[in-house]
N, CA, C and O atoms as a GROMACS GRO file, in nm:
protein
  376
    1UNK      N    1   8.449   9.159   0.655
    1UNK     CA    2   8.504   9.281   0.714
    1UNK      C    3   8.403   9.393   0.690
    1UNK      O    4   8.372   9.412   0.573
    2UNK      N    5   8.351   9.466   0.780
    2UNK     CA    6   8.262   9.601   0.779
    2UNK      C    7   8.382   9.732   0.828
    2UNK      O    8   8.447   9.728   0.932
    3UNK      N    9   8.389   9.833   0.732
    3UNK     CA   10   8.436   9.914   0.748
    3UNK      C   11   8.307  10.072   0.770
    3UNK      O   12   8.204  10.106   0.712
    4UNK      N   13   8.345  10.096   0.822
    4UNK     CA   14   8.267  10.221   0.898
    4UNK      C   15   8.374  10.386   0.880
    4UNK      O   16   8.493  10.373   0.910
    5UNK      N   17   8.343  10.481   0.849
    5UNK     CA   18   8.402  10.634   0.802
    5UNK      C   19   8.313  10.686   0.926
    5UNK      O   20   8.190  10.690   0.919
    6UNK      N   21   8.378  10.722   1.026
    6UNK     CA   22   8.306  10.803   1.137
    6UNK      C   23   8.351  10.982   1.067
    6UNK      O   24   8.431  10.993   0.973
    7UNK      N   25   8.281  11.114   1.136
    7UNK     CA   26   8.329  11.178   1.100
    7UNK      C   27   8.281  11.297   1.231
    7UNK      O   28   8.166  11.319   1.270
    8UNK      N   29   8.378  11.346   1.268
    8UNK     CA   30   8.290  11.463   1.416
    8UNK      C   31   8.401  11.576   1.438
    8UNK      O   32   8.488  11.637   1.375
    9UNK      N   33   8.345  11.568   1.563
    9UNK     CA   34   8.455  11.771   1.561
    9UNK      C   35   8.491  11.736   1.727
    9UNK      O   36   8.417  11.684   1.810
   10UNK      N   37   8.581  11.766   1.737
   10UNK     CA   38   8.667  11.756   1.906
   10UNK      C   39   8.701  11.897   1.964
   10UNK      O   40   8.750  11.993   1.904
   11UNK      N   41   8.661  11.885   2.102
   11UNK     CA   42   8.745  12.045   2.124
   11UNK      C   43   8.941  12.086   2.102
   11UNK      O   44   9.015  12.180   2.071
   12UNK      N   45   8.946  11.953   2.140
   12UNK     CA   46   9.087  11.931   2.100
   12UNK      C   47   9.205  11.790   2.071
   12UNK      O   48   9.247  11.702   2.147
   13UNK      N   49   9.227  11.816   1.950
   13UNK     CA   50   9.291  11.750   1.918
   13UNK      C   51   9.360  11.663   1.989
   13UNK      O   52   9.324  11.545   1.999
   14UNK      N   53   9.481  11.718   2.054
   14UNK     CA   54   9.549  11.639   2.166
   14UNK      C   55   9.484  11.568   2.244
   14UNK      O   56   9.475  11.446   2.235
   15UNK      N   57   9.446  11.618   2.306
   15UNK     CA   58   9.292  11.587   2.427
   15UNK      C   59   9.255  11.444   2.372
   15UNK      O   60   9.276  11.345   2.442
   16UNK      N   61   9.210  11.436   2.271
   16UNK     CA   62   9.129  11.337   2.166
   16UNK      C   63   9.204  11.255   2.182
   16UNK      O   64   9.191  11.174   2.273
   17UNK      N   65   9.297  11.253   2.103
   17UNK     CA   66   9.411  11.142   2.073
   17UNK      C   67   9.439  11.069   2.132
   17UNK      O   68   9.458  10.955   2.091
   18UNK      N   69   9.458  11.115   2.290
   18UNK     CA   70   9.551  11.075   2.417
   18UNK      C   71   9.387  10.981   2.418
   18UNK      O   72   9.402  10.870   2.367
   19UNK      N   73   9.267  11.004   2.458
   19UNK     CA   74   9.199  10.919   2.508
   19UNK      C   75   9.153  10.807   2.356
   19UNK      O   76   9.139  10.685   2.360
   20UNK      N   77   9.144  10.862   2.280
   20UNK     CA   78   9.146  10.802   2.151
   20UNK      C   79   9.225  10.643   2.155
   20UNK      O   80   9.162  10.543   2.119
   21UNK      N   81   9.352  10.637   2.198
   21UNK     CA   82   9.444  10.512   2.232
   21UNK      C   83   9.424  10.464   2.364
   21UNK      O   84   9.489  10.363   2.391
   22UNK      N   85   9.371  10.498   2.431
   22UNK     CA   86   9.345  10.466   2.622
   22UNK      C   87   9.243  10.389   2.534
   22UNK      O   88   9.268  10.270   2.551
   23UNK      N   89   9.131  10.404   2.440
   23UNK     CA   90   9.045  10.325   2.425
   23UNK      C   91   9.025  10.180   2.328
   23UNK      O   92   8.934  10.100   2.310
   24UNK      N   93   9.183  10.201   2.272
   24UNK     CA   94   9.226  10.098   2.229
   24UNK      C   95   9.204   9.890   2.242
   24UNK      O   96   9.206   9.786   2.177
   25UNK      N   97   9.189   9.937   2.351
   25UNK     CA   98   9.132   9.777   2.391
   25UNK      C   99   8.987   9.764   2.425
   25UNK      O  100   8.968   9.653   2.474
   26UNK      N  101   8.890   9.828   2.418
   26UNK     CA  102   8.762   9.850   2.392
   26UNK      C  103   8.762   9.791   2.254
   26UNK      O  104   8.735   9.674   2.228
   27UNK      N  105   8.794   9.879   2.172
   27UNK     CA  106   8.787   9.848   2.005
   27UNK      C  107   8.815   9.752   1.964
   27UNK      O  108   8.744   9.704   1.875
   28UNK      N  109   8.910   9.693   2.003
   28UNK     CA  110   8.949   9.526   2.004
   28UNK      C  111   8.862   9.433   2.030
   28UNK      O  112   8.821   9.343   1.956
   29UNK      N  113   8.823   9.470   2.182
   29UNK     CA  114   8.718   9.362   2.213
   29UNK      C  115   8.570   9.359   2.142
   29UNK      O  116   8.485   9.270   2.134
   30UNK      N  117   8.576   9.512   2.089
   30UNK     CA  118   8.402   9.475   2.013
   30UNK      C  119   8.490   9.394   1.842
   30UNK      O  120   8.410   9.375   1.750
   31UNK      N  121   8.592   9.366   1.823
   31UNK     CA  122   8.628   9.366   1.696
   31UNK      C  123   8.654   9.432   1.556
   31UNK      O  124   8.626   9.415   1.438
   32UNK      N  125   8.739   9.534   1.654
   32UNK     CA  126   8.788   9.636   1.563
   32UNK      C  127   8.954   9.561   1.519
   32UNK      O  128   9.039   9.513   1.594
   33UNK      N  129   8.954   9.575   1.397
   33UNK     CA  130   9.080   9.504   1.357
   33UNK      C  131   9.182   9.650   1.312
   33UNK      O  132   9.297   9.627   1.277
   34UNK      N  133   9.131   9.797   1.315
   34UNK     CA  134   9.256   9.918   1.302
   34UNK      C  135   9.148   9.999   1.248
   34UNK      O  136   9.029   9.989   1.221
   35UNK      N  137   9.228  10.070   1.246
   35UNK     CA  138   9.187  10.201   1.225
   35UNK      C  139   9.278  10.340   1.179
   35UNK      O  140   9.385  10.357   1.236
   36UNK      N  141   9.237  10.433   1.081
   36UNK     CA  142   9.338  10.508   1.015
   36UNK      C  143   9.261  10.650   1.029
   36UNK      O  144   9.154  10.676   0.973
   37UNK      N  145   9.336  10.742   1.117
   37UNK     CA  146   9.262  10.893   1.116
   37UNK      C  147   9.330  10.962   0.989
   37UNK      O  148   9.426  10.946   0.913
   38UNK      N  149   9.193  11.075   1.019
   38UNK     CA  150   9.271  11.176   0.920
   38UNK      C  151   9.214  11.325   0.995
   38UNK      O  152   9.124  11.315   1.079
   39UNK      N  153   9.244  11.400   0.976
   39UNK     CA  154   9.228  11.546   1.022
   39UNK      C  155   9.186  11.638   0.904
   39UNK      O  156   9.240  11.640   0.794
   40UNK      N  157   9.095  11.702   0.939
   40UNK     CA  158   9.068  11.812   0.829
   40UNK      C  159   9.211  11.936   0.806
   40UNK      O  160   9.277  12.008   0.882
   41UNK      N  161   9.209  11.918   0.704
   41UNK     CA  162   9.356  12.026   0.682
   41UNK      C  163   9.330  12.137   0.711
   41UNK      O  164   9.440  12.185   0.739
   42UNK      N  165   9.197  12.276   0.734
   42UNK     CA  166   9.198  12.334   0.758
   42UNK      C  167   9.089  12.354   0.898
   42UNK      O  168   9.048  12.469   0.905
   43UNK      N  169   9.052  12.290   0.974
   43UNK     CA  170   9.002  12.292   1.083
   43UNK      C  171   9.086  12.134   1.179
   43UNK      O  172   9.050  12.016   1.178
   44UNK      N  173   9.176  12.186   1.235
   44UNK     CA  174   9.250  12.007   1.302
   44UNK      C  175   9.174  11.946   1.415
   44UNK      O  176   9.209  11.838   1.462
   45UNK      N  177   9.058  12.018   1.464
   45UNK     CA  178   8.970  11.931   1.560
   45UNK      C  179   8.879  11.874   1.468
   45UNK      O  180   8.778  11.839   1.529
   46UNK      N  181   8.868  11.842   1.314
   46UNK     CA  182   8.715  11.800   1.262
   46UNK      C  183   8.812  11.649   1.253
   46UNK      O  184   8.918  11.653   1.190
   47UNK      N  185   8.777  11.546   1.306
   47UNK     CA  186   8.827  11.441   1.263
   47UNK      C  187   8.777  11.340   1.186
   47UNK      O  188   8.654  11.349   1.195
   48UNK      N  189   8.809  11.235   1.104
   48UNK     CA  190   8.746  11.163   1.019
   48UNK      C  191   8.846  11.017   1.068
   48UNK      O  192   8.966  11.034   1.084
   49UNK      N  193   8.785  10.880   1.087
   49UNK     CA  194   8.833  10.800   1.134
   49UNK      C  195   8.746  10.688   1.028
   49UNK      O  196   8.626  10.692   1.004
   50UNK      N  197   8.836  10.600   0.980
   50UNK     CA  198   8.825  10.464   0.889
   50UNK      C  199   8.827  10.352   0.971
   50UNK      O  200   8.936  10.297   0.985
   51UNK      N  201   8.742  10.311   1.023
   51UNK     CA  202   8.752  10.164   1.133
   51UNK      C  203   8.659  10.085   1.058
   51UNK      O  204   8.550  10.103   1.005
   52UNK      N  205   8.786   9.939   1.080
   52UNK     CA  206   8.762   9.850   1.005
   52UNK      C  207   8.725   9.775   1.107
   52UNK      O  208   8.793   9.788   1.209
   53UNK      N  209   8.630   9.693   1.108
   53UNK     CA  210   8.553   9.616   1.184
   53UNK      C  211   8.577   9.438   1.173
   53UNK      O  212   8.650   9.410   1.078
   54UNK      N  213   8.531   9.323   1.248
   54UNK     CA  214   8.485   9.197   1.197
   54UNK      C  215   8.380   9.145   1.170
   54UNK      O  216   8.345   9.047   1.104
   55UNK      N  217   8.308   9.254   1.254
   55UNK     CA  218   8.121   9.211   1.227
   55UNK      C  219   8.048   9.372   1.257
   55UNK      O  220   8.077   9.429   1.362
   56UNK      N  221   7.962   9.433   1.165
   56UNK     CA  222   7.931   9.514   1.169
   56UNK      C  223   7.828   9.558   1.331
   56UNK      O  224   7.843   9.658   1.402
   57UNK      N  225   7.730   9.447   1.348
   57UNK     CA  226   7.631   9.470   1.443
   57UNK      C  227   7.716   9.433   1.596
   57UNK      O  228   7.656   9.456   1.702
   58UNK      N  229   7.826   9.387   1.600
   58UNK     CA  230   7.919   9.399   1.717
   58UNK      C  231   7.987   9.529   1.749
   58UNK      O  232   8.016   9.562   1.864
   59UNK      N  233   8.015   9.614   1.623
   59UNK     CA  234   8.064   9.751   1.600
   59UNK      C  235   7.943   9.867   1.672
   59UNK      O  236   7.946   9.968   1.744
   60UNK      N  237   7.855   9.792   1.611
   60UNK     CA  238   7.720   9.930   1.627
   60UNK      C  239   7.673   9.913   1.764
   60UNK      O  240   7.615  10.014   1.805
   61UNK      N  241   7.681   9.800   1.862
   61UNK     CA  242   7.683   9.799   1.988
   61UNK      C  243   7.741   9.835   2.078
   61UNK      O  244   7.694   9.884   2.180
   62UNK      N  245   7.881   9.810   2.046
   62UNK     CA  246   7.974   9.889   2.105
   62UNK      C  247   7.922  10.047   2.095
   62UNK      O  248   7.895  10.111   2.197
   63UNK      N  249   7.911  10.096   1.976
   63UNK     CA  250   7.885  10.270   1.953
   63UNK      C  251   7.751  10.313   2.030
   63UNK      O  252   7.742  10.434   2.052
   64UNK      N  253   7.654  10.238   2.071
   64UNK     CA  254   7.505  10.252   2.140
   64UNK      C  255   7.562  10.225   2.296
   64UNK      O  256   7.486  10.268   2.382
   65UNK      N  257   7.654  10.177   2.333
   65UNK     CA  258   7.701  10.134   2.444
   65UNK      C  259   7.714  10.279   2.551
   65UNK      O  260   7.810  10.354   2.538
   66UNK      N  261   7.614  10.304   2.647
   66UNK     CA  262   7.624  10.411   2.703
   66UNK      C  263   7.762  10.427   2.797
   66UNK      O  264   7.758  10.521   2.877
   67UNK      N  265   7.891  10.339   2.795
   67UNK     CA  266   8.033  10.324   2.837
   67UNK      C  267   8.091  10.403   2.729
   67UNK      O  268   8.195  10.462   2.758
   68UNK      N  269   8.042  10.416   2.606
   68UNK     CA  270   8.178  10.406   2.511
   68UNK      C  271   8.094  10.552   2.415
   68UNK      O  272   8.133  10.579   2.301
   69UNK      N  273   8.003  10.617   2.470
   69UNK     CA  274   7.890  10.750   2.450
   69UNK      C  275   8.014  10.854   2.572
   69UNK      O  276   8.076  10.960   2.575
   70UNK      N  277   7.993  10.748   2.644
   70UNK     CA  278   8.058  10.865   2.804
   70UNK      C  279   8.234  10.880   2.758
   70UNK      O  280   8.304  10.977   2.786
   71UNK      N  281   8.275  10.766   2.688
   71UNK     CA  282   8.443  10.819   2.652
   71UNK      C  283   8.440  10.914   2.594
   71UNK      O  284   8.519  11.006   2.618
   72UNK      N  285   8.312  10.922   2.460
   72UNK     CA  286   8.297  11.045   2.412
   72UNK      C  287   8.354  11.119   2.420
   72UNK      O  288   8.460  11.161   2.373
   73UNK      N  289   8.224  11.163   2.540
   73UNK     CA  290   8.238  11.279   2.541
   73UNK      C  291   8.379  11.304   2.649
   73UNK      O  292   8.427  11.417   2.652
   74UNK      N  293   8.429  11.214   2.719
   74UNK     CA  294   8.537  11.247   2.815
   74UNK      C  295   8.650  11.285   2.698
   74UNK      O  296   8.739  11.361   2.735
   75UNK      N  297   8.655  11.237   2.552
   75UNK     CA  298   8.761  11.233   2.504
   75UNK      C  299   8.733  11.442   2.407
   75UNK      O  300   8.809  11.500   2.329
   76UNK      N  301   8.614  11.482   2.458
   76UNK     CA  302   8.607  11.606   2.412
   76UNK      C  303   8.490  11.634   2.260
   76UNK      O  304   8.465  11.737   2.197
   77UNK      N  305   8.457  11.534   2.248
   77UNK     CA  306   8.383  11.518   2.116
   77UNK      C  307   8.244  11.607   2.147
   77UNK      O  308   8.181  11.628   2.251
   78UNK      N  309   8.227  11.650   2.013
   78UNK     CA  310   8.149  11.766   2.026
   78UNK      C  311   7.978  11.716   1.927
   78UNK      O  312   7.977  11.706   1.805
   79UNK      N  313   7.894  11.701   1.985
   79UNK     CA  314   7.804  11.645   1.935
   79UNK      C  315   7.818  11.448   1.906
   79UNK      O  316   7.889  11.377   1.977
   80UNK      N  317   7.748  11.404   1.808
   80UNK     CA  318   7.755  11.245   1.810
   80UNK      C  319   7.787  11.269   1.638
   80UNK      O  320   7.738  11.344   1.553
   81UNK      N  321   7.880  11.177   1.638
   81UNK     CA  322   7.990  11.134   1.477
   81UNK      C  323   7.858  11.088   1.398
   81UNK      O  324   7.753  11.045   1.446
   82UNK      N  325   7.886  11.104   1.289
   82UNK     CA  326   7.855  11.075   1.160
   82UNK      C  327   7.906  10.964   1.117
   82UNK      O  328   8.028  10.964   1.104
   83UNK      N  329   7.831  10.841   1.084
   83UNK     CA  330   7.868  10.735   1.068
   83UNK      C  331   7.836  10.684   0.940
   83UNK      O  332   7.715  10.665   0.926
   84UNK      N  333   7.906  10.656   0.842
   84UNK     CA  334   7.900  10.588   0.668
   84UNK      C  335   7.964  10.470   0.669
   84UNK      O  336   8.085  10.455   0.656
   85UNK      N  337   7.844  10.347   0.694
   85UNK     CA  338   7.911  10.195   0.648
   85UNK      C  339   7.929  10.206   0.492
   85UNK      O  340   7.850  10.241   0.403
   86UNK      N  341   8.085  10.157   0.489
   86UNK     CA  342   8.112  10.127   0.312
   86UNK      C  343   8.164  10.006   0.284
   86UNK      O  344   8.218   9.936   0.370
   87UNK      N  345   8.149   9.966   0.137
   87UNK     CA  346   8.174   9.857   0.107
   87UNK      C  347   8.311   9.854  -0.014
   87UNK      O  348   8.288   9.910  -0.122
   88UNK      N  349   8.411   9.807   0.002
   88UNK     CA  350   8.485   9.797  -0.075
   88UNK      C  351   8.458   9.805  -0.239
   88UNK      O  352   8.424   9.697  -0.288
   89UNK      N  353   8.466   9.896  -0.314
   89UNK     CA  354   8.454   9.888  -0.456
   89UNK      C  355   8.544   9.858  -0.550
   89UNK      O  356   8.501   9.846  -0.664
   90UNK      N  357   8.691   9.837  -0.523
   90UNK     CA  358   8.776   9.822  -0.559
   90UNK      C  359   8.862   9.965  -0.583
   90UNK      O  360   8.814  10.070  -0.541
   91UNK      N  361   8.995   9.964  -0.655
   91UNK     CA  362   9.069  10.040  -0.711
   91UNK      C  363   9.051  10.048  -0.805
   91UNK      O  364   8.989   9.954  -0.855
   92UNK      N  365   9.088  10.148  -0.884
   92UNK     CA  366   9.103  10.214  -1.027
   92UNK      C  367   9.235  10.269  -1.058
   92UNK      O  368   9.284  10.284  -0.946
   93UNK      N  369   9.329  10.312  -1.149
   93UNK     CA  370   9.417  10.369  -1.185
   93UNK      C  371   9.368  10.522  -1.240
   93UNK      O  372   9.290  10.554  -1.330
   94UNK      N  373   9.466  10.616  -1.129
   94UNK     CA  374   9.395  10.789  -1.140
   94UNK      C  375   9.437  10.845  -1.323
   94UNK      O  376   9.403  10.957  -1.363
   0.00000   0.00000   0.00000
């Protein structure tokens, strides 16, 4: 499993979202197994997205894919995301 932390800025939220799930079966087919947003608490267009992958270099094709550059920007995204592959380190008790 390759998990990937995207991180970018949208003009709008809503806007986003709605195409965000239209693109749902894209993500599938490159082998995206989910994905968990989060929103900056004090700016709600900066978004941060946790997508968990099955194969990393199937992921990063999809993202170079000048189809899935153009949802982009159709979905309002403002510049190109910030992308941090991570690797599971485990849990700790806080």
């Amino acid at each position: 499993m390759a998990v990937a932390i995207a991180q970018f800025k949208v003009k709008d939220y809503e806007a986003f979202i709605t195409h965000f799930r239209k693109a749902a079966p894209h993500r599938a087919a490159a082998g995206c197994k989910g994905v968990h947003l989060f929103r900056n608490s004090d700016d709600g267009n900066e978004v941060i997205v946790n997508f968990q992958w099955e194969d990393r270099g199937k992921a990063e094709a999809m993202m170079a894919d000048p189809a899935t550059r153009a949802r982009f920007a159709e979905a309002g995204m403002i510049g190109a995301p910030t992308v941090v592959w991570v690797d599971d380190a485990g849990r700790e008790p806080s």
